[in-house]
C-alpha positions in Angstrom: -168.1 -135.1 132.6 -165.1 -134.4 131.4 -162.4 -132.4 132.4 -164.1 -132.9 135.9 -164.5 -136.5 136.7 -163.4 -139.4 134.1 -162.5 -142.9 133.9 -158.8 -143.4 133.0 -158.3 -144.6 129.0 -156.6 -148.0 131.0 -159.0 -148.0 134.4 -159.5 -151.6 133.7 -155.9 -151.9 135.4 -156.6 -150.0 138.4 -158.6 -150.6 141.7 -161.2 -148.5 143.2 -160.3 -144.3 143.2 -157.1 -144.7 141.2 -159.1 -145.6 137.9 -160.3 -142.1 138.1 -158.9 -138.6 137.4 -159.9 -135.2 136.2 -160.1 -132.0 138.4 -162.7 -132.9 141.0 -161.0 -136.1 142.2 -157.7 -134.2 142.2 -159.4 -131.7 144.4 -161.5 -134.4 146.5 -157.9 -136.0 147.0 -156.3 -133.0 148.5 -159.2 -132.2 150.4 -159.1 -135.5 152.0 -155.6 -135.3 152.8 -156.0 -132.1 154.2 -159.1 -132.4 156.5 -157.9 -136.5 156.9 -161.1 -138.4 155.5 -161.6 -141.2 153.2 -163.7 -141.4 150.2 -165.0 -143.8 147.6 -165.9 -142.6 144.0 -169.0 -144.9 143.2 -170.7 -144.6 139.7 -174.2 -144.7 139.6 -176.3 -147.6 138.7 -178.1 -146.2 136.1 -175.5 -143.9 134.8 -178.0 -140.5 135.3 -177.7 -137.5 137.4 -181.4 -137.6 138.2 -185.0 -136.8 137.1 -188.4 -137.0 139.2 -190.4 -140.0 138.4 -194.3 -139.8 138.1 -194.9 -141.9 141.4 -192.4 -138.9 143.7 -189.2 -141.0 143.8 -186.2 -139.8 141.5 -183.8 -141.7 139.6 -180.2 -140.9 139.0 -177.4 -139.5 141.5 -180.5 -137.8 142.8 -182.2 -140.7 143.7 -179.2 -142.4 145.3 -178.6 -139.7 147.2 -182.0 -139.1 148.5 -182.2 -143.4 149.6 -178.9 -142.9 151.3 
């Protein structure tokens, strides 16, 4: 969501973090400078934050997070 994570207009000519921007990857970037940890911005596969699904299992960031 924009201003807080988005792709960049041109991200088609960038690799991996750098087509990102916005203030929670500038803050994840100084963070990780900081405490000296790397990081990979991954979107999810079905583009949701996450909703339960009838049979217990969630979709979404949810449901990525909770398979590991």
């Amino acid at each position: 969501e924009d201003p807080y994570v988005m792709r960049k207009a041109n991200y088609q000519d960038f690799q991996g973090n750098d087509q990102y921007e916005g203030f929670c990857v500038d803050m994840l970037r100084e963070l990780a400078d900081i405490l000296k940890f790397s990081f990979r911005i991954k979107l999810v596969d079905d583009g949701l934050y996450g909703a339960p699904e009838p049979n217990g299992s969630w979709t979404g960031m949810v449901g990525e997070l909770i398979n590991r």
